[in-house]
C-alpha positions in Angstrom: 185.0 167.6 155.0 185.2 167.9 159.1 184.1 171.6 158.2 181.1 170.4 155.9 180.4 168.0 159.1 180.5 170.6 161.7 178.0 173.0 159.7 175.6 170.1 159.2 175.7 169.3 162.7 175.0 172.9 163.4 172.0 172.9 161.2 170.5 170.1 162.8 170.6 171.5 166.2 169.0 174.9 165.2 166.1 173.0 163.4 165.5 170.9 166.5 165.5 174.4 168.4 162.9 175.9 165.8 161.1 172.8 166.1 160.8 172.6 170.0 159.9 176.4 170.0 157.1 175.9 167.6 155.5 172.9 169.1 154.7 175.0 172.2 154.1 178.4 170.6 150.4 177.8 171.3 150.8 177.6 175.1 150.8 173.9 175.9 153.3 172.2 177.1 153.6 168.4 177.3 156.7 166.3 179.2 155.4 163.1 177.7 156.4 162.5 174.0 153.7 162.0 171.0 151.2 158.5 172.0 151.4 156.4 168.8 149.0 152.5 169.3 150.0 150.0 167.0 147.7 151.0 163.7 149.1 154.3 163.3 146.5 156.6 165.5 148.3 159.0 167.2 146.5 159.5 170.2 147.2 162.9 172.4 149.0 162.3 175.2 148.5 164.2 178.9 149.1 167.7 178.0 149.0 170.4 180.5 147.4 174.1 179.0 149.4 176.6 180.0 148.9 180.8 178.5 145.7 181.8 176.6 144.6 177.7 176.5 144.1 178.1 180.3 140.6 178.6 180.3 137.4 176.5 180.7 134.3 175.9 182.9 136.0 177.3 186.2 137.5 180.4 184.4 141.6 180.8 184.0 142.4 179.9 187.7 141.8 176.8 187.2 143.9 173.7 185.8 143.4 172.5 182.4 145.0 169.8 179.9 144.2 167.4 176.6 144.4 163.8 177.2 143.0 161.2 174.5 140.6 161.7 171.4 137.1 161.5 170.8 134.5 162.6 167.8 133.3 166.1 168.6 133.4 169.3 165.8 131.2 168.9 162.7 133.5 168.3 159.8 133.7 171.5 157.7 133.0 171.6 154.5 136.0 172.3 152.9 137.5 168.8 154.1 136.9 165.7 152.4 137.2 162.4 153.6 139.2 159.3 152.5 137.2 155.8 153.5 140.1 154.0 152.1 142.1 155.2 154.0 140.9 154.0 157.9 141.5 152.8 161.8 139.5 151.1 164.2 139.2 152.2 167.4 136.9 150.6 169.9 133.6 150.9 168.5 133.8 153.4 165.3 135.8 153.3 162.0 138.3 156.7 161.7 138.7 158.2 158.3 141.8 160.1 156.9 140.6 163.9 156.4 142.4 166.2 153.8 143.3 167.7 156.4 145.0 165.3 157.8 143.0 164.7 161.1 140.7 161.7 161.4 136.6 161.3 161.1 134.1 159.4 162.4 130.7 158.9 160.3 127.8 158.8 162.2 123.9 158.3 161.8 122.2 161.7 162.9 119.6 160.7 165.2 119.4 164.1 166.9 116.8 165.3 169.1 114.0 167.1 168.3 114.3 170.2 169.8 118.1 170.5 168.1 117.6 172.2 164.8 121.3 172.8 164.2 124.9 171.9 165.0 126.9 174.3 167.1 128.5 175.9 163.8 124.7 177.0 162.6 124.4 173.7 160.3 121.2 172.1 159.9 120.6 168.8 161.9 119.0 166.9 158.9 118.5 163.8 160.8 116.8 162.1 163.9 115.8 158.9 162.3 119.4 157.7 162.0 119.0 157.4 158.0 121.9 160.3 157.2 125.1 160.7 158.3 127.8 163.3 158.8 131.5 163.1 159.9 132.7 164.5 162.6 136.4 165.7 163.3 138.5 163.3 166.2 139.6 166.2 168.5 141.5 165.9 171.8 139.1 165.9 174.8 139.8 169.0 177.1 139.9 167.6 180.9 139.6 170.1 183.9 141.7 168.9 187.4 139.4 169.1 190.2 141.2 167.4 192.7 145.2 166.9 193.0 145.0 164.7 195.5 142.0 162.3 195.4 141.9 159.4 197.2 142.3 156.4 194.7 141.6 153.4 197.4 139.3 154.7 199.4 141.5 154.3 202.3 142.0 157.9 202.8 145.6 157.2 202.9 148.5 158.0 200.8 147.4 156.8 197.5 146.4 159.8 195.7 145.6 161.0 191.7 145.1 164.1 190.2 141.1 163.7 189.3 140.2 164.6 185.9 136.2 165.6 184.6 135.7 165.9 181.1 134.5 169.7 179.8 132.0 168.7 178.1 129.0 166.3 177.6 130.9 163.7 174.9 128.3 161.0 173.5 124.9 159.8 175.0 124.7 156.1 176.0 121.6 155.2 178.2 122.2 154.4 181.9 120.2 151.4 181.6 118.2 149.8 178.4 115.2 151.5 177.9 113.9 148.4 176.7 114.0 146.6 180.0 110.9 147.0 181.9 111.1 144.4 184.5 114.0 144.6 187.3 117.0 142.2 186.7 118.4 139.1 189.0 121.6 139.0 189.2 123.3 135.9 190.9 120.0 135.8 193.1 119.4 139.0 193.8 117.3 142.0 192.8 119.1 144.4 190.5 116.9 148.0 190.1 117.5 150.4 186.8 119.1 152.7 188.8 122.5 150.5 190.2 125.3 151.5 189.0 127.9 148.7 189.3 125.5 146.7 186.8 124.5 149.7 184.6 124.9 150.0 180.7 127.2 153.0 181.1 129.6 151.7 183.3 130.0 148.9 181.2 130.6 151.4 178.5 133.0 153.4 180.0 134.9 150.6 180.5 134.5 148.0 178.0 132.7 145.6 180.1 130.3 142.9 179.8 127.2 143.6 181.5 123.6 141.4 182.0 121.0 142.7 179.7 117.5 141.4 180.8 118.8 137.7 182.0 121.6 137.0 179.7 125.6 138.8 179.5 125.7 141.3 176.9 129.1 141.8 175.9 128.6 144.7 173.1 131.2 147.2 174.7 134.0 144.4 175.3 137.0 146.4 173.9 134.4 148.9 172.3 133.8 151.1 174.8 134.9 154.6 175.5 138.3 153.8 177.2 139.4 152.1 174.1 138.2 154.6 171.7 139.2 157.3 173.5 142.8 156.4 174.3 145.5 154.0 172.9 146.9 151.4 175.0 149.7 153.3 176.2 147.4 156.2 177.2 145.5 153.4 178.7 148.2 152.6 181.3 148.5 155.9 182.7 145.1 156.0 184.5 145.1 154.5 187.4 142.2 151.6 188.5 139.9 153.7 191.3 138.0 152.6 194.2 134.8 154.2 193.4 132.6 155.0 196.2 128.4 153.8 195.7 127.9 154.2 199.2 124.6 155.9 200.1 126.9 158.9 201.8 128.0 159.6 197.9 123.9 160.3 197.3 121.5 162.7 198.6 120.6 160.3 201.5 122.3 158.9 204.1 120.5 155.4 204.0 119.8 154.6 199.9 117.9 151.2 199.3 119.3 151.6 195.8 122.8 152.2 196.9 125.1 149.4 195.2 128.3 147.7 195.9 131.6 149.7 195.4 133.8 149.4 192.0 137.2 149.3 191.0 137.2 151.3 187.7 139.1 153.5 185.3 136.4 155.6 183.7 133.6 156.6 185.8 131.0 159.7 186.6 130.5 161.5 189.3 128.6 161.0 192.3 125.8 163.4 193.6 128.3 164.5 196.8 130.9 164.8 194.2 128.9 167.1 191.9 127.9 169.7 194.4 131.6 169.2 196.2 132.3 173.5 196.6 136.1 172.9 195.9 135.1 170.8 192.6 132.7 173.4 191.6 132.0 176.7 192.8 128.4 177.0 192.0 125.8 175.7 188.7 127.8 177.8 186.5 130.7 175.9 187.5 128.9 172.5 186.8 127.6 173.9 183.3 128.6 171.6 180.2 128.5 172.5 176.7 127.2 169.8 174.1 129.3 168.7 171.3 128.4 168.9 167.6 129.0 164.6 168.1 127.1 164.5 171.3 124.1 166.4 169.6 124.1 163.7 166.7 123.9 160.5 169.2 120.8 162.1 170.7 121.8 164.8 173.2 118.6 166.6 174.6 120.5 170.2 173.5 119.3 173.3 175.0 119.7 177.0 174.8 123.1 177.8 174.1 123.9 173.8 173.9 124.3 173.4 177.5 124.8 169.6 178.3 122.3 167.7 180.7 125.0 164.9 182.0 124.6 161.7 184.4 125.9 161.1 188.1 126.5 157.8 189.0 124.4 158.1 191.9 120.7 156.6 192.5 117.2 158.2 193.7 116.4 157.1 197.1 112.7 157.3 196.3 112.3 155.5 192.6 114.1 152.6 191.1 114.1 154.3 187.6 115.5 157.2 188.3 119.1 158.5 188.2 120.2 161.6 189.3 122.0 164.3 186.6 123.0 168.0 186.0 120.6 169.7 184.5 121.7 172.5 181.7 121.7 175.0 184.5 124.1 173.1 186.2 121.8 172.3 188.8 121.2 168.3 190.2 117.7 167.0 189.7 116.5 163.5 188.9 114.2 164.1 185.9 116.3 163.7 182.9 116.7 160.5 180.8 116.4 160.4 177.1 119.4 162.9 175.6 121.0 162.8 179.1 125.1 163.1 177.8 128.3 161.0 179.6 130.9 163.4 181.1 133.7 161.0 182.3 135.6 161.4 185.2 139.7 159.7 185.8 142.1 159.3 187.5 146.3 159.9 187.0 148.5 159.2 189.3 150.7 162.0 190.5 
């Protein structure tokens, strides 16, 4: 019997072994152990790429890693979906795959000029009457900064920053609908201020004023709570985020707004063209997803991503500046202009 014992013991060890070298065969490695939230969703935890993974935006030099989940590939066609078997997270419904990852259906209201999906696919829809599924894939982060300064204080506190590879969803920066410029506990509030935009207030699951009245459609909806479980939650850290009129093109802004104290955020203008952020417009370059096309993503040549800063025109109280798909600033884009968050972890 202690024999029997010994060899079991033995077997279990070698398995755990086999198990171990397979889970990082593919070149990413990962100290933290598998995010589960409470309904099941596994959500992917901070993972840094390491081997033939290292590679994005900034070539292989650069630093690289998978943290949370959002809808991005186009489901292929050998997978069916399940829709009785489903989650909730923040905003969409998931659906069990045969393949055993999750879905998201969602109405094609594509634009235009995008006659197919990034796998050659037609785009059937830009009306929002059809709908496709969309695979729940980890979102691929590149680490611009190791020590950014979390406070503002240009102290001590410091994070790793983290900007997301590619442009993720459309969500405007301010209802389209509004045409008259907002007060806000008695004072003018223009289109283009941050701190009281629609996409902050996504990002974060925030209330926001719409016209005259609080619209609280992204409370707990928002990208922070679809993109990562409340464990993954508690690992980014709350960041001063600079709106000063230094973070713009211009030293004096009239549209510059109050600073915020956020988790999810976008880049400002000075951040954007920062040299040791990004090298050059190749650097800033972002590739569409097949789920960013479908929520209304201008697309381009080669699905290159026009994506939002956070930071204001000096000269026009509509207008926001954004990457262009040459990776180039400019203030022209709008409709089909894509989210590419930015974070924080502590280090």
């Amino acid at each position: 019997m202690k024999k029997l014992t010994k060899i079991f013991a033995l077997v279990c060890f070698i398995s755990a072994l086999c198990f171990t070298s397979c889970s990082n065969s593919a070149g990413v490695s990962s100290g933290v152990p598998q995010d589960e939230d409470d309904n099941g969703f596994k959500g992917t935890p901070y993972t840094v790429l390491t081997g033939a993974n290292k590679n994005g935006t900034a070539g292989t030099e650069a630093n690289y890693v998978l943290f949370g989940d959002f809808p991005q590939s186009l489901k292929s066609e050998t997978v069916t979906v399940d829709e009785t078997k489903s989650v909730v997270r923040g905003d969409y419904t998931y659906y069990k795959g045969s393949d055993g990852a999750w879905y998201v259906k969602q109405a094609e209201k594509v634009y235009n000029n995008v006659p197919t999906y990034r796998d050659g696919t037609t785009a059937a829809g830009h009306d929002g009457t059809t709908y496709r599924y969309f695979k729940v894939e980890p979102i691929k982060w590149r680490v611009v900064d190791e020590n950014y300064d979390i406070d503002g204080t240009g102290g001590t506190a410091t994070g790793k920053l983290l900007v997301a590879e590619n442009g993720l969803v459309v969500c405007e920066y301010y209802d389209s609908d509004i045409t008259y410029i907002r007060t806000i506990s008695g004072s003018p509030v223009y289109y283009n201020n941050y701190k009281e935009s629609r996409v902050r207030a996504y990002l974060n699951g925030l209330s926001y004023t719409k016209r005259t009245r609080s619209d609280s459609t992204f409370n707990g909806k928002g990208f922070i709570s679809t993109a990562f479980t409340s464990s993954l939650q508690s690992k980014i850290i709350t960041t001063k985020v600079d709106n000063s009129a230094s973070t713009t093109v211009n030293e004096t802004n009239q549209y510059e707004c109050d600073n915020t104290d956020d988790k999810l955020f976008l880049l400002s203008h000075s951040e954007a063209l920062n040299t040791s952020y990004f090298a050059d417009n190749h650097a800033r370059k972002r590739l569409d997803t097949d789920f960013s096309l479908a929520t209304g993503a201008i697309g381009s040549d080669e699905y290159r991503a026009y994506w939002y800063l956070r930071s204001p025109s000096s000269t026009r109280a509509y207008e926001i500046y954004n990457i262009s798909s040459i990776g180039y600033p400019e203030t022209n884009g709008y409709v089909g202009t894509c989210v590419v968050p930015a974070l924080c972890i502590r280090n």
